[in-house]
CHARMM-style PDB file with segment names, atoms N, HN, CA, C and O in Angstrom:
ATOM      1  N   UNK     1     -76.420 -40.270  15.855  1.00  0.00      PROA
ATOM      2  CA  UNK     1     -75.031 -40.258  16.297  1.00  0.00      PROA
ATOM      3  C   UNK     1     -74.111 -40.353  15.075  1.00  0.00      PROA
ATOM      4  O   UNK     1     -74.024 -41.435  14.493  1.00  0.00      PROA
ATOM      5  N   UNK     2     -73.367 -39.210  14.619  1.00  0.00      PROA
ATOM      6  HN  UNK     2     -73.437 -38.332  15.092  1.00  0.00      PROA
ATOM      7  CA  UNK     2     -72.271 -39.876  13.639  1.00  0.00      PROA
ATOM      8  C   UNK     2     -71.661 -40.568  13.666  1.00  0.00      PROA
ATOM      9  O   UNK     2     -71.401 -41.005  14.787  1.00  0.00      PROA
ATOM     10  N   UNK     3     -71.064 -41.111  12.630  1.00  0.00      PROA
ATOM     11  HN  UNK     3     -71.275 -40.757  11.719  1.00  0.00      PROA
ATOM     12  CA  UNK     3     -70.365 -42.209  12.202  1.00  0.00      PROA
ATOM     13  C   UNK     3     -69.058 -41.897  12.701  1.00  0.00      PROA
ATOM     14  O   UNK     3     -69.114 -40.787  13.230  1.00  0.00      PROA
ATOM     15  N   UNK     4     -67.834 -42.416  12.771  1.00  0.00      PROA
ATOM     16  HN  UNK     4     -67.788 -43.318  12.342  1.00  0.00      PROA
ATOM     17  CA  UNK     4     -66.532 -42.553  13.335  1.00  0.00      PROA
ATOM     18  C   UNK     4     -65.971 -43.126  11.827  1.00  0.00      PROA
ATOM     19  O   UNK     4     -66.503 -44.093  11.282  1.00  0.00      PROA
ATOM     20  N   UNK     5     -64.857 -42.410  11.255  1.00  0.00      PROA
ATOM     21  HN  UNK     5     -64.425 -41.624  11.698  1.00  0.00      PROA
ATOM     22  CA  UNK     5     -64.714 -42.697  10.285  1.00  0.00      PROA
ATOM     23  C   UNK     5     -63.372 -43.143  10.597  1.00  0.00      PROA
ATOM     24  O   UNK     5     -63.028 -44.256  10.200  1.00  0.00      PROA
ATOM     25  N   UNK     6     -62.521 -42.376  11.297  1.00  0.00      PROA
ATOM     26  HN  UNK     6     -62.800 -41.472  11.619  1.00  0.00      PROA
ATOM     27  CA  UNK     6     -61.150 -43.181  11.445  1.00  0.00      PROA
ATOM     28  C   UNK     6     -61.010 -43.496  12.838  1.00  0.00      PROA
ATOM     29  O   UNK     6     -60.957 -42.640  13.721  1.00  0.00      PROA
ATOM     30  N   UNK     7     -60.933 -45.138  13.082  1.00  0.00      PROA
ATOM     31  HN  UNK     7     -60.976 -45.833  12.365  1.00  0.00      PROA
ATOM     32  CA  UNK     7     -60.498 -45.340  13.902  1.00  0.00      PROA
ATOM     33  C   UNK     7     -59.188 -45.252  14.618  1.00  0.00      PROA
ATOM     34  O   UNK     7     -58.148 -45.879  14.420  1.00  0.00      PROA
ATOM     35  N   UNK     8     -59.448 -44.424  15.406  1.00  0.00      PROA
ATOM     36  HN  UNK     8     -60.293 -43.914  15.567  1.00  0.00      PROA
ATOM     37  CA  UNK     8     -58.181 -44.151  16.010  1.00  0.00      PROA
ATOM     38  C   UNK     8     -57.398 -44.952  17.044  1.00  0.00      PROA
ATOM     39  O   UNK     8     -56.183 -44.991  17.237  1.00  0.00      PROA
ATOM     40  N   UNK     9     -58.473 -45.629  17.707  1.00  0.00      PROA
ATOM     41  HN  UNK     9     -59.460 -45.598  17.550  1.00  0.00      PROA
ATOM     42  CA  UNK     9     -58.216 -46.053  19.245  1.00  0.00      PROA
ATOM     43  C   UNK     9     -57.728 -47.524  18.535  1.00  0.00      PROA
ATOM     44  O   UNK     9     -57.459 -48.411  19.345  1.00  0.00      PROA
ATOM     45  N   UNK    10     -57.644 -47.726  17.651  1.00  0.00      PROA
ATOM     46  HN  UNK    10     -57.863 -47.005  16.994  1.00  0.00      PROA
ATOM     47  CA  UNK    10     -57.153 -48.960  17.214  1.00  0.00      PROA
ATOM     48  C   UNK    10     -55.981 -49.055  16.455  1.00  0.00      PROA
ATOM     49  O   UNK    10     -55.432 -50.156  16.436  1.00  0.00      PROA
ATOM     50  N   UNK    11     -55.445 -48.062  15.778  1.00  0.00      PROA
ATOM     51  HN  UNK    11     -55.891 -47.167  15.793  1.00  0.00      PROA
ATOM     52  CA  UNK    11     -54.623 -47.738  15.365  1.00  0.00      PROA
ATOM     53  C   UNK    11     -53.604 -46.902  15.635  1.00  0.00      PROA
ATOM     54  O   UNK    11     -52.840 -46.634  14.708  1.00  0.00      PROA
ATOM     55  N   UNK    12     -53.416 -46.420  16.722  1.00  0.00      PROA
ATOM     56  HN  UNK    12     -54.036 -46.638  17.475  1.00  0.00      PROA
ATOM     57  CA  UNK    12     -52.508 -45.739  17.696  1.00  0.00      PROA
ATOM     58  C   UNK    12     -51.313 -47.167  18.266  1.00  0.00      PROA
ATOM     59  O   UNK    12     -50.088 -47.068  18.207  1.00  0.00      PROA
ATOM     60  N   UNK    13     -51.717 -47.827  18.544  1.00  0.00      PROA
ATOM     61  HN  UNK    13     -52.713 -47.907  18.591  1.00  0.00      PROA
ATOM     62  CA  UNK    13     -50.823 -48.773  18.944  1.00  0.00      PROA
ATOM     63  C   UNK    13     -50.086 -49.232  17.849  1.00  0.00      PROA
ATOM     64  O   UNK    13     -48.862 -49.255  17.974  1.00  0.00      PROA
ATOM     65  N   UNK    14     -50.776 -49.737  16.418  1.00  0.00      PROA
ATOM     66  HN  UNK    14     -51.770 -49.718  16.316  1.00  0.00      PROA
ATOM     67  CA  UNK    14     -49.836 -49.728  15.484  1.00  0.00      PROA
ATOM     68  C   UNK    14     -48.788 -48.640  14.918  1.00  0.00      PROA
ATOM     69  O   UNK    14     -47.684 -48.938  14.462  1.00  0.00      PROA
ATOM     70  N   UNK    15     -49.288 -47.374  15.015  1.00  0.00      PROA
ATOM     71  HN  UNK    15     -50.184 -47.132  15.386  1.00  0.00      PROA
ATOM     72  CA  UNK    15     -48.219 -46.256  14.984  1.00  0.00      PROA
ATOM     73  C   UNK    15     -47.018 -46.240  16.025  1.00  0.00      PROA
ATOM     74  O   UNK    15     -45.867 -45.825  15.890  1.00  0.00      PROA
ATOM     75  N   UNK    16     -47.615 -46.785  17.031  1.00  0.00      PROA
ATOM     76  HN  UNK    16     -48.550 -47.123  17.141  1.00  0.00      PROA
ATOM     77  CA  UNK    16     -46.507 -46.535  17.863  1.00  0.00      PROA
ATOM     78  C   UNK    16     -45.259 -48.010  17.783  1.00  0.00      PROA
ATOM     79  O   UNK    16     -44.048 -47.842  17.925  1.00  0.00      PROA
ATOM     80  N   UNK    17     -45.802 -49.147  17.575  1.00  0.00      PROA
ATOM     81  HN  UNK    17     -46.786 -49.284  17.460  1.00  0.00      PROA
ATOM     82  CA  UNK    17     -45.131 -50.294  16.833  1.00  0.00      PROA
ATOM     83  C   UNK    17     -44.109 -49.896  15.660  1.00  0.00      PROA
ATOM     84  O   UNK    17     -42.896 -50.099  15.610  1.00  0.00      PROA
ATOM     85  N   UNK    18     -45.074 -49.180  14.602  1.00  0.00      PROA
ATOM     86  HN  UNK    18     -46.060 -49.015  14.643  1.00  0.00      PROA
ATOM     87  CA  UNK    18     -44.271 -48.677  13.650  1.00  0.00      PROA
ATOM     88  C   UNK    18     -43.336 -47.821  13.867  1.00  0.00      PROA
ATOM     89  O   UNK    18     -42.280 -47.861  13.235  1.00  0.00      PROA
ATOM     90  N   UNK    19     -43.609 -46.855  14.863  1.00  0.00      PROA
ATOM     91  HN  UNK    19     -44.467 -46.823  15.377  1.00  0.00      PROA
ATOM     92  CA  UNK    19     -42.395 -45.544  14.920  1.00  0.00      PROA
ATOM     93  C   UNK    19     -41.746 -46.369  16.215  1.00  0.00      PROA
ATOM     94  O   UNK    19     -41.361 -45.559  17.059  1.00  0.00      PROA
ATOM     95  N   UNK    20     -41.584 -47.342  16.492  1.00  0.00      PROA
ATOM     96  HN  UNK    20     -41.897 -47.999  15.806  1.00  0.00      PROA
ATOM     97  CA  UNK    20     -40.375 -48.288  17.575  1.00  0.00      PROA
ATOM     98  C   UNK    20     -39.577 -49.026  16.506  1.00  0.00      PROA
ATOM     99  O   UNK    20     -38.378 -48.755  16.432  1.00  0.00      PROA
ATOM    100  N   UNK    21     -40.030 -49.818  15.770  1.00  0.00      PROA
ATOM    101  HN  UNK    21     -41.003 -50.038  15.830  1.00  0.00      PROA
ATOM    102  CA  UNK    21     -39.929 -50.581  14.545  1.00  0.00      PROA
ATOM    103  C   UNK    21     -38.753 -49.686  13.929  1.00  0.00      PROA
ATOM    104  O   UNK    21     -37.552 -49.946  14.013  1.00  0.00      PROA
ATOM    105  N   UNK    22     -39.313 -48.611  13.310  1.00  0.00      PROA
ATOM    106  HN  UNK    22     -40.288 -48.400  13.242  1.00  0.00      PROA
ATOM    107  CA  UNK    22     -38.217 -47.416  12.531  1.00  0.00      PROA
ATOM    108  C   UNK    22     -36.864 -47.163  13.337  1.00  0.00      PROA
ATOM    109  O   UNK    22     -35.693 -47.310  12.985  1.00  0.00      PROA
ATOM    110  N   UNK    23     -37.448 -46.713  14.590  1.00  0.00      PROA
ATOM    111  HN  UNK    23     -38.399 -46.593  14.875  1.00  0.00      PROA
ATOM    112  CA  UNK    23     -36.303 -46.235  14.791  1.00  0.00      PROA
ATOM    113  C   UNK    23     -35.465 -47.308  15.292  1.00  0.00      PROA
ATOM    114  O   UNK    23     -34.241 -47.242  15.179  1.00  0.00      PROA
ATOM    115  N   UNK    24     -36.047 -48.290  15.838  1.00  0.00      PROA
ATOM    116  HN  UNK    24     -37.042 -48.344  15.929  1.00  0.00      PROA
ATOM    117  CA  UNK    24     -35.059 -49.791  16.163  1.00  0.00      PROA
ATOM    118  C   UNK    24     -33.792 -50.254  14.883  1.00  0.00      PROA
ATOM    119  O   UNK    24     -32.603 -50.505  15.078  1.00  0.00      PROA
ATOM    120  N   UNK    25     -34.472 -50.248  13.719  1.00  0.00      PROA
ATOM    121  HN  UNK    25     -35.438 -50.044  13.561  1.00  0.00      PROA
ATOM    122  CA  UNK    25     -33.768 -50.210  12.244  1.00  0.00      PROA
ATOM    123  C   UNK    25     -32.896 -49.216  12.192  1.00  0.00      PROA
ATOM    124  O   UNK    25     -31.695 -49.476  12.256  1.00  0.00      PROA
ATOM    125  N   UNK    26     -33.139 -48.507  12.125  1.00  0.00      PROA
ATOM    126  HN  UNK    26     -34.115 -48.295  12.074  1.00  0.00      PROA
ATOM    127  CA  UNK    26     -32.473 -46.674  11.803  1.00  0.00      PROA
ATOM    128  C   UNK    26     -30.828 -46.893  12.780  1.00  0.00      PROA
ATOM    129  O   UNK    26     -29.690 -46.850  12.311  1.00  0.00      PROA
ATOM    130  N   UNK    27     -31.160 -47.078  13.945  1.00  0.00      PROA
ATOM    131  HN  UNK    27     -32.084 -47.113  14.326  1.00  0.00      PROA
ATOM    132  CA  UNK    27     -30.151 -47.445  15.034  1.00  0.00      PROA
ATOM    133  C   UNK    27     -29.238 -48.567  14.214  1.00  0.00      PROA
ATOM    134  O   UNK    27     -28.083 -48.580  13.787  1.00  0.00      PROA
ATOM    135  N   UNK    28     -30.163 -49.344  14.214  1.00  0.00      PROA
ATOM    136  HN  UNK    28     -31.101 -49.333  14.561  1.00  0.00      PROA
ATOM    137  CA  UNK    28     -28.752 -50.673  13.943  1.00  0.00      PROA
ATOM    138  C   UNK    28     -28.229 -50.180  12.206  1.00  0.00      PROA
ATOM    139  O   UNK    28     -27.005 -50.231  12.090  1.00  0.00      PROA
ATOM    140  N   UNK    29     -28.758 -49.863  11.287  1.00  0.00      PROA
ATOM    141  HN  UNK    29     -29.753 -49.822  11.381  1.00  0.00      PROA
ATOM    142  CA  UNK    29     -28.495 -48.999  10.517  1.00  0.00      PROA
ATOM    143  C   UNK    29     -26.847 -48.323  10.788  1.00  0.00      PROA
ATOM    144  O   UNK    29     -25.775 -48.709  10.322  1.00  0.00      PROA
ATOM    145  N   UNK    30     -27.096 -47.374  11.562  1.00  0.00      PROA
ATOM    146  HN  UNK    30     -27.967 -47.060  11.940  1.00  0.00      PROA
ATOM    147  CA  UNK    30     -26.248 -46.459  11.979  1.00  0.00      PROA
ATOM    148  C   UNK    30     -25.250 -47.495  12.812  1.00  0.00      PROA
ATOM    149  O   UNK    30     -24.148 -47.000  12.574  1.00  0.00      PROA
ATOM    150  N   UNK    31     -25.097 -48.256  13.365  1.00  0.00      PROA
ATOM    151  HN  UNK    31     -25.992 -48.658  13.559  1.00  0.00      PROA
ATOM    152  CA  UNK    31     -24.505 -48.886  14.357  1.00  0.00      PROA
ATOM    153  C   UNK    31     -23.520 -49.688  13.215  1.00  0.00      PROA
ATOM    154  O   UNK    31     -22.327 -49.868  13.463  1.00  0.00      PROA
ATOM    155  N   UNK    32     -24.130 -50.143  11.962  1.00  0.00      PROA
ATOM    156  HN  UNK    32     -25.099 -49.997  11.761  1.00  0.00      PROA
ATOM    157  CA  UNK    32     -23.583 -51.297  10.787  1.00  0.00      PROA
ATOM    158  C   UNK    32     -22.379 -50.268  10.167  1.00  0.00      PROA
ATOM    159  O   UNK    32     -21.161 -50.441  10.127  1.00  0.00      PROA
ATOM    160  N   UNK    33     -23.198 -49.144   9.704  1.00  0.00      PROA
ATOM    161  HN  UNK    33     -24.187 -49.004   9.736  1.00  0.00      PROA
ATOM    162  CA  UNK    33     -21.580 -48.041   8.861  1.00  0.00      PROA
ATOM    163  C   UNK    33     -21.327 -47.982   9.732  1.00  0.00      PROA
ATOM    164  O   UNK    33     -20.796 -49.073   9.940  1.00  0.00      PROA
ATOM    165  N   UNK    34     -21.261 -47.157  11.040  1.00  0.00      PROA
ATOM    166  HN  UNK    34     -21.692 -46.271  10.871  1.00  0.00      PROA
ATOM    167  CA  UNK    34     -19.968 -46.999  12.123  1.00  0.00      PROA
ATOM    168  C   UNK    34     -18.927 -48.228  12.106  1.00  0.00      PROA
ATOM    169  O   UNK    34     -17.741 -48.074  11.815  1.00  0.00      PROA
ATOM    170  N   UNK    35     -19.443 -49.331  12.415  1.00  0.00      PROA
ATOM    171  HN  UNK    35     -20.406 -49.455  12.651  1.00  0.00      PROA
ATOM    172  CA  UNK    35     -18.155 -50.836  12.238  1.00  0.00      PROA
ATOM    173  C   UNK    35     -17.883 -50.991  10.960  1.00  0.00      PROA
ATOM    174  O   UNK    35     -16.857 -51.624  10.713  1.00  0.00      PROA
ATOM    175  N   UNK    36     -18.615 -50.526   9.918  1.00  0.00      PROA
ATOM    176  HN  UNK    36     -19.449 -50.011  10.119  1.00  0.00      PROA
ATOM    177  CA  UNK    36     -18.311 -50.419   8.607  1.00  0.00      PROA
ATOM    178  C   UNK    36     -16.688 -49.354   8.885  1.00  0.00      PROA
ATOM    179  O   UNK    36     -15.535 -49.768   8.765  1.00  0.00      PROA
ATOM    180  N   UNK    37     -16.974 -48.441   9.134  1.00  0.00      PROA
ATOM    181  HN  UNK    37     -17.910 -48.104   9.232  1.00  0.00      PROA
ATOM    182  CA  UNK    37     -16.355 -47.294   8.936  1.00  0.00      PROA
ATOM    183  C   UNK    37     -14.519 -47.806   9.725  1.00  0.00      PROA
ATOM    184  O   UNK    37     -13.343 -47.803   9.359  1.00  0.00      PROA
ATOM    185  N   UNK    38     -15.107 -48.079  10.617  1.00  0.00      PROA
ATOM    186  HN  UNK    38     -16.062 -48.082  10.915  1.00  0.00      PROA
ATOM    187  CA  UNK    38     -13.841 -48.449  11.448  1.00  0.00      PROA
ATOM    188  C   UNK    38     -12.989 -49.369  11.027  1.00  0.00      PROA
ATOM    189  O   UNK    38     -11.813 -49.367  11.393  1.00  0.00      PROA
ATOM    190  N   UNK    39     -13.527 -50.325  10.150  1.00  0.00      PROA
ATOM    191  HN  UNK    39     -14.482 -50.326   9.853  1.00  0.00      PROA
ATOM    192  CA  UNK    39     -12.750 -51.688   9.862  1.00  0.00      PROA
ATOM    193  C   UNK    39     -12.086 -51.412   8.514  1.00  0.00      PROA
ATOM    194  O   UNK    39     -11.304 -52.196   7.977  1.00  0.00      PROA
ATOM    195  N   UNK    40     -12.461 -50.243   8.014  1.00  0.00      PROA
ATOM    196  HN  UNK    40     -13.097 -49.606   8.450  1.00  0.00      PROA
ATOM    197  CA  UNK    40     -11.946 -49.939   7.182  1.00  0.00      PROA
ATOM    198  C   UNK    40     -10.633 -48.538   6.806  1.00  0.00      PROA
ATOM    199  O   UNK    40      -9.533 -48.492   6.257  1.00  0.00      PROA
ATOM    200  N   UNK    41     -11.658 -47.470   7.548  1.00  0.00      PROA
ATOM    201  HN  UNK    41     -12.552 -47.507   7.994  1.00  0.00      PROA
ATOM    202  CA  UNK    41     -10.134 -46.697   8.339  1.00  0.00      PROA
ATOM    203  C   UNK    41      -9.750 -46.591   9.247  1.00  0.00      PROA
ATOM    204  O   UNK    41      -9.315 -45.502   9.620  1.00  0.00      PROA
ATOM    205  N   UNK    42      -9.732 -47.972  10.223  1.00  0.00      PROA
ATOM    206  HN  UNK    42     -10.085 -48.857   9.920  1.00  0.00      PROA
ATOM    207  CA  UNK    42      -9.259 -47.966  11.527  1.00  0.00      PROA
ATOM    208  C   UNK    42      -9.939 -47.115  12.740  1.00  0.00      PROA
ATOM    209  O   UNK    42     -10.929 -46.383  12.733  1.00  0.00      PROA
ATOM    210  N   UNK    43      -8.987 -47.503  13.846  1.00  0.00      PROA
ATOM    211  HN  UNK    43      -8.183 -48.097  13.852  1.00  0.00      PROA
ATOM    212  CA  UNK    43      -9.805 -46.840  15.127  1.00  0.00      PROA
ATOM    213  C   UNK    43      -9.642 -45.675  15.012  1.00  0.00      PROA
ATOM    214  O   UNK    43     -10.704 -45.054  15.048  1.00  0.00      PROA
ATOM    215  N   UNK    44      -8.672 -45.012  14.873  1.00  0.00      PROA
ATOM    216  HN  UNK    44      -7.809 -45.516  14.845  1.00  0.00      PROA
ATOM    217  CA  UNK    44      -8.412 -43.518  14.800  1.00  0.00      PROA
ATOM    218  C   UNK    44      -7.429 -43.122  13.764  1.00  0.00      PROA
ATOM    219  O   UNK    44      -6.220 -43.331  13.659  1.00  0.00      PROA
ATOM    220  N   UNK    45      -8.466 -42.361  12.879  1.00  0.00      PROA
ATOM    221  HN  UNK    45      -9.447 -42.191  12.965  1.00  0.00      PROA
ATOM    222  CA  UNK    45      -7.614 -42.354  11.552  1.00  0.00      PROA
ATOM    223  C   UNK    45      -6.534 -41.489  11.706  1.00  0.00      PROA
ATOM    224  O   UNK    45      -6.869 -40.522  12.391  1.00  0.00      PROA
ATOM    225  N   UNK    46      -5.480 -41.451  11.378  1.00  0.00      PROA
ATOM    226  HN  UNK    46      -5.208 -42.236  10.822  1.00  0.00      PROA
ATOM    227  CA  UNK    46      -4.702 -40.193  11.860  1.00  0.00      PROA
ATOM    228  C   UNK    46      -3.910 -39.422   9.955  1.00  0.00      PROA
ATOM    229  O   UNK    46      -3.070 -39.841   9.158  1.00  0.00      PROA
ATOM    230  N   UNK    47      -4.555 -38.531  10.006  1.00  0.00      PROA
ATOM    231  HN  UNK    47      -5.237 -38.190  10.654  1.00  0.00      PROA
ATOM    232  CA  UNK    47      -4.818 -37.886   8.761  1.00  0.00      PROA
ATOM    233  C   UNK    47      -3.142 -37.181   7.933  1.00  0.00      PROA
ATOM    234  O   UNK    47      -2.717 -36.146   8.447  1.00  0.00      PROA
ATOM    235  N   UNK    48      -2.259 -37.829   6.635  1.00  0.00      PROA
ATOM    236  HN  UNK    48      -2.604 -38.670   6.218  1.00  0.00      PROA
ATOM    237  CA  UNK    48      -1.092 -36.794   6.335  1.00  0.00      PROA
ATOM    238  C   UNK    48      -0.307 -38.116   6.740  1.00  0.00      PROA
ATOM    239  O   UNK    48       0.923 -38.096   6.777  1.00  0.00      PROA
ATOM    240  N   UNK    49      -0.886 -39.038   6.984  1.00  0.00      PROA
ATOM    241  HN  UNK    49      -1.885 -39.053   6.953  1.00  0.00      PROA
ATOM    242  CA  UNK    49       0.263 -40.167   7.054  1.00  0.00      PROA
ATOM    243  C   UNK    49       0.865 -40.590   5.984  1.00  0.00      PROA
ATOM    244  O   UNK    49       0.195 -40.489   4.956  1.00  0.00      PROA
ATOM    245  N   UNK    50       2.085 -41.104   5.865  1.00  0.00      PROA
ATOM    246  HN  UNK    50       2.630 -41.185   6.699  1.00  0.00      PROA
ATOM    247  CA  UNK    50       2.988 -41.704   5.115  1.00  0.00      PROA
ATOM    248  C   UNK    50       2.500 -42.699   4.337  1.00  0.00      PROA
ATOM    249  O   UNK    50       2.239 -43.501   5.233  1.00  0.00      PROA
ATOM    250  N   UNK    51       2.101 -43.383   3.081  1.00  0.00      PROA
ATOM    251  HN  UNK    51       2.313 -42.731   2.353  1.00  0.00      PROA
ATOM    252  CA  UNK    51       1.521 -44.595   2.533  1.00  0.00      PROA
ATOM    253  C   UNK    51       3.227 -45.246   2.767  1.00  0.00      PROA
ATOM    254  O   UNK    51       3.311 -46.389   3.216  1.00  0.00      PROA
ATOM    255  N   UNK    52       4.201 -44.668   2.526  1.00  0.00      PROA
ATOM    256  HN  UNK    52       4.133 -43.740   2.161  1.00  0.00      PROA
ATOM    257  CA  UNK    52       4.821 -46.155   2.375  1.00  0.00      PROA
ATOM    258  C   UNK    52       6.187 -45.121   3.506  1.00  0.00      PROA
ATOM    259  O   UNK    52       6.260 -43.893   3.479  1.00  0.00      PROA
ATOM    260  N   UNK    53       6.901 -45.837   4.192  1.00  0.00      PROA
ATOM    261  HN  UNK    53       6.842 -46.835   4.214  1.00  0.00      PROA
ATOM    262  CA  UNK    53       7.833 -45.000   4.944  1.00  0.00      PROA
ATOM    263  C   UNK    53       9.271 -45.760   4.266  1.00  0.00      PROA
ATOM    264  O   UNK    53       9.285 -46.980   4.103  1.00  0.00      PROA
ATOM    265  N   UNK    54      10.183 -45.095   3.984  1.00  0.00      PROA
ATOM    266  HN  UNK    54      10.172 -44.104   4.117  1.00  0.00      PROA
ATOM    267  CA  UNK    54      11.530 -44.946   3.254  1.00  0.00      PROA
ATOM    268  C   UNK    54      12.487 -45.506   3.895  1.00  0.00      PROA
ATOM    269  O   UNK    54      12.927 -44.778   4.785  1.00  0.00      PROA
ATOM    270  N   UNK    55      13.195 -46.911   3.770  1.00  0.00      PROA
ATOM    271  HN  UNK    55      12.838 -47.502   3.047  1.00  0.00      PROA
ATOM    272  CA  UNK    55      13.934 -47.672   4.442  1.00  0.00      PROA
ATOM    273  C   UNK    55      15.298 -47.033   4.887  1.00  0.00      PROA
ATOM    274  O   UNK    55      15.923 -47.142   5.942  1.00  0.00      PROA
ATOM    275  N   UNK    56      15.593 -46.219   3.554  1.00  0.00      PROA
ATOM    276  HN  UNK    56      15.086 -46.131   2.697  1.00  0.00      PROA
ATOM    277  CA  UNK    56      17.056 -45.512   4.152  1.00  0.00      PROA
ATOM    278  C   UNK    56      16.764 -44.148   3.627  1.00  0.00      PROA
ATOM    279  O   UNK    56      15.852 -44.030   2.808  1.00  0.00      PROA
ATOM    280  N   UNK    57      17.386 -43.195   3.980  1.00  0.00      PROA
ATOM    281  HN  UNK    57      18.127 -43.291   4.645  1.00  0.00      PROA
ATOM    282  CA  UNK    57      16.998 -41.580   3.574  1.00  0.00      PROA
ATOM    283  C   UNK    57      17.867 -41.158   2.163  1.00  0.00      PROA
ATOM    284  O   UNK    57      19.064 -41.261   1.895  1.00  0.00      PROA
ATOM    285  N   UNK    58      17.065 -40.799   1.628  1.00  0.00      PROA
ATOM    286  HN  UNK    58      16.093 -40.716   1.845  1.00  0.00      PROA
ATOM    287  CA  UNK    58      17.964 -40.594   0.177  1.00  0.00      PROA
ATOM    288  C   UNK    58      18.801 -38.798   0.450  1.00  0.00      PROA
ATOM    289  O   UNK    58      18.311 -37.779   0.936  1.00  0.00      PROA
ATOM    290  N   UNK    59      20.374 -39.099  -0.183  1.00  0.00      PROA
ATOM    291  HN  UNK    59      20.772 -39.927  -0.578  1.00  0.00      PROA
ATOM    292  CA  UNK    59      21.191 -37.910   0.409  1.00  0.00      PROA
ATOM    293  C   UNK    59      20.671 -37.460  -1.189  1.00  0.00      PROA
ATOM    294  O   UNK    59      20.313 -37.915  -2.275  1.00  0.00      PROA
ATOM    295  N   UNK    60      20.940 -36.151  -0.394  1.00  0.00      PROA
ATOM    296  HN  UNK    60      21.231 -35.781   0.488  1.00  0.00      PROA
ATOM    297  CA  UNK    60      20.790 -35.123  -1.792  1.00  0.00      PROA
ATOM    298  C   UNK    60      21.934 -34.935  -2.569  1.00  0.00      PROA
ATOM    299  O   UNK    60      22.861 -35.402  -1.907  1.00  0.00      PROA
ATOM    300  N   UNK    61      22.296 -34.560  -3.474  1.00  0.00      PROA
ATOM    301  HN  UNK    61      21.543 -34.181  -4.012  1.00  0.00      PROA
ATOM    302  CA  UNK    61      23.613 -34.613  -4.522  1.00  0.00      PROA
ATOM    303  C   UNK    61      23.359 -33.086  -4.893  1.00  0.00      PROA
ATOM    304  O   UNK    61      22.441 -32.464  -5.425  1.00  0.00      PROA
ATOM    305  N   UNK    62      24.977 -32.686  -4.204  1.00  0.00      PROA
ATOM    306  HN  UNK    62      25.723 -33.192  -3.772  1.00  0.00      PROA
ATOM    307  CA  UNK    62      25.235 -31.289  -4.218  1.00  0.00      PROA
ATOM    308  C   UNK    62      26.067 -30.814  -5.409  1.00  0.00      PROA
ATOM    309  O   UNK    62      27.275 -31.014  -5.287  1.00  0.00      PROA
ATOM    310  N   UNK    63      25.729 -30.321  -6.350  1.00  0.00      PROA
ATOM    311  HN  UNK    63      24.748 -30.158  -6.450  1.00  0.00      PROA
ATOM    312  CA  UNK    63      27.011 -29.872  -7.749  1.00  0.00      PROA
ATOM    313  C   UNK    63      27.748 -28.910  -6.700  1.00  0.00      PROA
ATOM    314  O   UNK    63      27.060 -28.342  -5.852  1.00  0.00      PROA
ATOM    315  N   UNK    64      28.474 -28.808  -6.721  1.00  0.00      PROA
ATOM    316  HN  UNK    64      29.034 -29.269  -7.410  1.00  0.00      PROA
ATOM    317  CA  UNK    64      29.091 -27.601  -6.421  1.00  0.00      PROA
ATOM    318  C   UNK    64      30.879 -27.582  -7.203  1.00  0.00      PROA
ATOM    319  O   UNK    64      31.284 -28.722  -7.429  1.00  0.00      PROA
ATOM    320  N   UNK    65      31.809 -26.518  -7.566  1.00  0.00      PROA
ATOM    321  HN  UNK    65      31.479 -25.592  -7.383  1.00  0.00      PROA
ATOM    322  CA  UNK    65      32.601 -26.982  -8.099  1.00  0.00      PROA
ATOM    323  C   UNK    65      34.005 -26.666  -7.205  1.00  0.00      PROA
ATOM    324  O   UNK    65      35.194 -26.950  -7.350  1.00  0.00      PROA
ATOM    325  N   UNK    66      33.212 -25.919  -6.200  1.00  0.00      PROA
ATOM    326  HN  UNK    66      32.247 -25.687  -6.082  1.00  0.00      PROA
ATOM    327  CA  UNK    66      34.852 -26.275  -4.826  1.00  0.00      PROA
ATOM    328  C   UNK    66      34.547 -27.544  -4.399  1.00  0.00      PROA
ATOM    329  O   UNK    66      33.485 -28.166  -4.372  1.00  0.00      PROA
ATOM    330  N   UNK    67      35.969 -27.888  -3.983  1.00  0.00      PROA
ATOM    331  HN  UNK    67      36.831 -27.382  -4.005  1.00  0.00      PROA
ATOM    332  CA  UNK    67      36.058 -29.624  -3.379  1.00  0.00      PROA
ATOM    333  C   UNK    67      34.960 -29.529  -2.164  1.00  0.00      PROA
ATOM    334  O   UNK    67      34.387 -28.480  -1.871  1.00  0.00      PROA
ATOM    335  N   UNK    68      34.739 -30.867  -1.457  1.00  0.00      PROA
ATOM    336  HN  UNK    68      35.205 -31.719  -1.694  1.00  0.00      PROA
ATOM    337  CA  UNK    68      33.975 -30.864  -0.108  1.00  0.00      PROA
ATOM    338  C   UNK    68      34.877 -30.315   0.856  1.00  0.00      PROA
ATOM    339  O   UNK    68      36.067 -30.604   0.723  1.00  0.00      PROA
ATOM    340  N   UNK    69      34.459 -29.426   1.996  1.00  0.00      PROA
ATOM    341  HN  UNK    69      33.493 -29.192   2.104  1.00  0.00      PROA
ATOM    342  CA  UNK    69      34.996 -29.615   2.869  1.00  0.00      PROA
ATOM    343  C   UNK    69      36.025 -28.374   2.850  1.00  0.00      PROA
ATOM    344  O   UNK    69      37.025 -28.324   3.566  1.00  0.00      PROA
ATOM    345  N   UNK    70      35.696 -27.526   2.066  1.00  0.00      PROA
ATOM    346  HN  UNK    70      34.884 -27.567   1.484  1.00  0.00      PROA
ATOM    347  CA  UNK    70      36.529 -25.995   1.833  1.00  0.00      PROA
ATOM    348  C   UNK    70      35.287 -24.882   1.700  1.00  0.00      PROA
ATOM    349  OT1 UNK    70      35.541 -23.690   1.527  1.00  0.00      PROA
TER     350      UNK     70
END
């Protein structure tokens, strides 16, 4: 009778431990940057925003050499 060189029937359950194991990690992994991600650019980033918004509107300065208002 040959020999049985790799046991299989014994080591199937640890593969399957291991590939639950992985992907259990992998998940919370992914789950850590997502709240990473959020706490840092917020819930919904909204992209072209203003860093600082302008308390009063600056008027433009017109040369012109007729008076205003002619």
């Amino acid at each position: 009778m040959p020999r049985q060189i790799i046991d299989t029937e014994s080591s199937r359950p640890r593969y399957v431990r291991r590939l639950i194991v992985t992907w259990v990690v992998l998940a919370i992994v992914i789950v850590v940057l997502v709240l990473v991600a959020i706490a840092v650019y917020g819930r919904f980033p909204q992209p072209g925003r203003p860093q600082a918004v302008p308390t009063a509107a600056v008027q433009p300065q017109v040369f012109s050499s007729r008076p205003p208002g002619k």
